[in-house]
C-alpha positions in Angstrom: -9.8 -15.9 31.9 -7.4 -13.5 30.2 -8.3 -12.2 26.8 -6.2 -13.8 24.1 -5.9 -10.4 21.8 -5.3 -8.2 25.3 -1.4 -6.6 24.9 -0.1 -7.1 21.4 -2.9 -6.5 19.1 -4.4 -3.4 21.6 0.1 -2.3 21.0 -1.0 -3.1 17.1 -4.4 -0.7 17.2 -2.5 1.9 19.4 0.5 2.3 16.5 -1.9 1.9 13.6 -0.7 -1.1 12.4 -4.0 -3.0 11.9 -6.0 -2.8 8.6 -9.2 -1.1 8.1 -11.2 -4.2 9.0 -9.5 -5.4 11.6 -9.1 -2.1 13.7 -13.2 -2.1 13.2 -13.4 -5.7 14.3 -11.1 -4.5 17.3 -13.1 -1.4 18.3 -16.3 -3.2 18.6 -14.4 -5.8 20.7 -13.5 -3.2 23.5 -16.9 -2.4 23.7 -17.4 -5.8 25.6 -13.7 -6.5 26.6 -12.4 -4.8 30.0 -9.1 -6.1 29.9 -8.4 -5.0 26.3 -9.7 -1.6 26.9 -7.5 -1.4 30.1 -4.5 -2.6 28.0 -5.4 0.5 25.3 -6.1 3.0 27.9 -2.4 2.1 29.4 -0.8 2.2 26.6 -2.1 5.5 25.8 -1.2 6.4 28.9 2.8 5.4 28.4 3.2 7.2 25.0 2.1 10.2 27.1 4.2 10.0 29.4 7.1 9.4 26.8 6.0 12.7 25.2 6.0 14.5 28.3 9.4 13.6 29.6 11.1 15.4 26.6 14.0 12.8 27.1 16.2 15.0 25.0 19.3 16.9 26.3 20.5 19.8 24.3 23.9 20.3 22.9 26.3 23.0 24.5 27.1 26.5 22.9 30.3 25.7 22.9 30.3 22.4 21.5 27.8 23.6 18.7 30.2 26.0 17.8 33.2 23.7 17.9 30.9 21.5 15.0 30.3 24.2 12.8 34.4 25.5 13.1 35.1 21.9 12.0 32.7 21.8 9.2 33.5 25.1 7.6 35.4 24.4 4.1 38.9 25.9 3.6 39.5 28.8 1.0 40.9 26.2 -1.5 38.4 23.6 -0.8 35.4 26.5 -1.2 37.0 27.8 -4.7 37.5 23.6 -5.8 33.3 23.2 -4.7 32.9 26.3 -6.7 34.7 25.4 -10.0 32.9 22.1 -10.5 29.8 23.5 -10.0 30.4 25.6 -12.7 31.7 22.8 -14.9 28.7 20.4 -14.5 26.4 24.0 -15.1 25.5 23.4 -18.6 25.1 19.6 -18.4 22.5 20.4 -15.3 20.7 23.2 -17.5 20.1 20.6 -20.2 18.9 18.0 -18.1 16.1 20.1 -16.6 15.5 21.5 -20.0 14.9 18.0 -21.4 12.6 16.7 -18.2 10.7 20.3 -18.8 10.0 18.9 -22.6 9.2 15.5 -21.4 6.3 16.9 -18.6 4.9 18.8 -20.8 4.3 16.6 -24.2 4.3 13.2 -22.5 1.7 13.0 -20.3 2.5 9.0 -19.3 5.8 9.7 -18.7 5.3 12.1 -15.7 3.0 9.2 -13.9 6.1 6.9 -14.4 5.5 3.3 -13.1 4.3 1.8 -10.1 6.6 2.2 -7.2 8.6 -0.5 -5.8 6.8 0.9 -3.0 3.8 -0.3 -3.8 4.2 -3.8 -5.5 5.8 -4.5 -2.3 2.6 -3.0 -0.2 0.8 -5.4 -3.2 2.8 -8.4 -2.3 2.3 -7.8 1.1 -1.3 -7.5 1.2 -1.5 -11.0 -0.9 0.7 -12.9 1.5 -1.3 -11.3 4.3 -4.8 -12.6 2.7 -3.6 -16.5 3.0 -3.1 -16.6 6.6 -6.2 -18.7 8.0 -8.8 -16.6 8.3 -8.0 -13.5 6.3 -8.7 -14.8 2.8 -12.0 -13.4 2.6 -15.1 -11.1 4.5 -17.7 -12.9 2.1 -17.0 -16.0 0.8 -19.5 -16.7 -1.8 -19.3 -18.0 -5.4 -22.2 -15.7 -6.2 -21.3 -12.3 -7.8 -25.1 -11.1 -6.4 -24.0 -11.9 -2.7 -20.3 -10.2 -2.7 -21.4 -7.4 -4.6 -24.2 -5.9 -1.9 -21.6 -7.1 0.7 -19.3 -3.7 -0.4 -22.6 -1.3 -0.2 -21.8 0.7 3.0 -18.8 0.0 3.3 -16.6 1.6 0.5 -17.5 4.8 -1.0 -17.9 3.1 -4.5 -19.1 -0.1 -6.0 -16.5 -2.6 -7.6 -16.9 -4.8 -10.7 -18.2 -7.8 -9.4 -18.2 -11.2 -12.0 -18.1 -15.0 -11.7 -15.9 -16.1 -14.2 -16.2 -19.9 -13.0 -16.8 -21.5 -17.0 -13.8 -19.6 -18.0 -11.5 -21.1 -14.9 -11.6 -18.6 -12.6 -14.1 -19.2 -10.1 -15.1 -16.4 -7.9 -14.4 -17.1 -3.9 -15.6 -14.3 -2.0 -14.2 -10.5 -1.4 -13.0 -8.5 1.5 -11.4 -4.5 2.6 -8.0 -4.1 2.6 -5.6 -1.1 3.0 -3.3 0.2 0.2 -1.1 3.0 0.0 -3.3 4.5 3.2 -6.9 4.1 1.7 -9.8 1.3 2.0 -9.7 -0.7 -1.2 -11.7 -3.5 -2.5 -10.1 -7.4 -2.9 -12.1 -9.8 -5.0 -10.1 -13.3 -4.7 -10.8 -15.9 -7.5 -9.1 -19.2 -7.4 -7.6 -21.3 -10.3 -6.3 -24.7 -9.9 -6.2 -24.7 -6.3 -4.2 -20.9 -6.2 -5.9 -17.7 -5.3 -5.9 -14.8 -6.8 -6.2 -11.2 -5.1 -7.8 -8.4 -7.7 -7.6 -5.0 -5.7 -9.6 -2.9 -6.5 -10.2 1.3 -6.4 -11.8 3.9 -8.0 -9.1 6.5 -10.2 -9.7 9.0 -12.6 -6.8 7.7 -15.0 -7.9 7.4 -19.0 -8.4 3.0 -19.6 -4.9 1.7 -19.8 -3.9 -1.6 -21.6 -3.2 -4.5 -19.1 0.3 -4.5 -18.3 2.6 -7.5 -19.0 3.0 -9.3 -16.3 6.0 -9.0 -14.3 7.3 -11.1 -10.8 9.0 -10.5 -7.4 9.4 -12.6 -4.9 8.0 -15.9 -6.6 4.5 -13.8 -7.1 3.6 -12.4 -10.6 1.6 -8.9 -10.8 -0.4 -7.0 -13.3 -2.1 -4.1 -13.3 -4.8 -1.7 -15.9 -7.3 1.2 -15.6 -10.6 0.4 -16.8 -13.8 2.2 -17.1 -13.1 4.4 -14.0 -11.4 1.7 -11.6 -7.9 0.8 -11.3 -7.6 -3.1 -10.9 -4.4 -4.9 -9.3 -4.1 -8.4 -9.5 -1.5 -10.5 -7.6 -1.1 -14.2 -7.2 1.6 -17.3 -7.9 0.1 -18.3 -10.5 1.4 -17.9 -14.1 1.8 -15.1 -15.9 -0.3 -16.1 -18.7 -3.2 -17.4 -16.1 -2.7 -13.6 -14.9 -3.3 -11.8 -18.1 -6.1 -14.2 -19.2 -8.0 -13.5 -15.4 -7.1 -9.5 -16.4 -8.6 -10.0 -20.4 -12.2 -10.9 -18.5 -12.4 -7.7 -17.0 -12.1 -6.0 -19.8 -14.5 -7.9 -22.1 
């Protein structure tokens, strides 16, 4: 009976495209799975093939040097390039002067805010946890049972809390991958919504909990607290956001 992950998620594990937890899952399956090792081993075998073939051809001398005749500026256009580049001299010297002033004296400024980059790895990662199956590692309601259940497998321990009499009921944890590194998820529901809080370890000062902002129909929030950085994402409202955030901080 053929293996129903042999091919595309072997591709997946191959081009590094699977989390942390699922390329573990997948490395213990091979263990007991010929067909999925044999798929691996092939397609290792492929990009090494690719590599080897240097499927390149070189551009001519002579057509090189035909480019670079083409590109090469005229006398009028070189002394044009060269007189606005003076002109816009002083206005460049002050803008470097000012972001020199700003570095120095305002230390929040140079870490700017998040990144499109990674609200959208945020987002992502949220809309990847409510496919069947992926919500959780541990799903427990008990702070005591999620908490042990990240020993071993992070390199630090998350802030683990059941805030069920204020709303947000506690629903289990599980690993996910942000901006390249094994971070902590505890998902809480409220009113039949989830809500991810990632978590990792930073050595940022505390930081106010930011107001709330949305994209894509999902509202995000993020703070610093007492040597972990939290990110919490969900469709929930932006005040049920905040007031999830103000426990954590209690």
């Amino acid at each position: 009976m053929r293996c129903e992950l042999s091919g595309s998620v072997a591709q997946a594990y191959l081009d590094g495209e699977l989390d942390a937890q699922r390329a573990v899952e997948f490395e213990q399956h091979l263990g007991t799975c010929d067909e999925c090792a044999e798929s691996l081993e092939s397609g290792k075998a492929l990009r090494s093939s690719l590599q080897a073939a240097q499927l390149y051809e070189p551009a001519p001398v002579a057509l090189r040097a035909r480019i670079r005749t083409h590109m090469r500026p005229t006398a009028r256009e070189s002394f044009v390039a060269r007189l606005v580049a003076l002109r816009w001299l002083p206005a460049t010297a002050s803008i470097l002067l000012l972001a020199s002033v700003l570095w120095l004296v305002l230390p929040g400024w140079r870490e700017g805010p998040r990144t499109d980059v990674t609200t959208g790895e945020l987002i992502d990662a949220h809309i990847r946890s409510l496919q069947a199956g992926h919500l959780t590692d541990v799903a427990s309601t008990d702070q005591h049972t999620v908490k042990p259940w990240f020993a071993g497998k992070l390199d630090f321990a998350p802030p683990v809390h059941d805030f069920a009499n204020e709303g947000f009921p506690l629903l289990g944890g599980r690993l996910d991958v942000l901006g390249g590194k094994t971070v902590a998820a505890l998902v809480y529901g409220r009113r039949k919504h989830f809500i991810n809080v990632f978590v990792w370890p930073t050595q940022k000062a505390d930081t106010s909990i930011h107001a709330p902002a949305s994209r894509q129909g999902y509202q995000y929030t993020d703070w610093c607290h007492e040597g972990m950085e939290f990110n919490a994402v969900s469709d929930v409202s932006a005040s049920d956001l905040r007031d999830l955030a103000q426990l954590f901080v209690k």
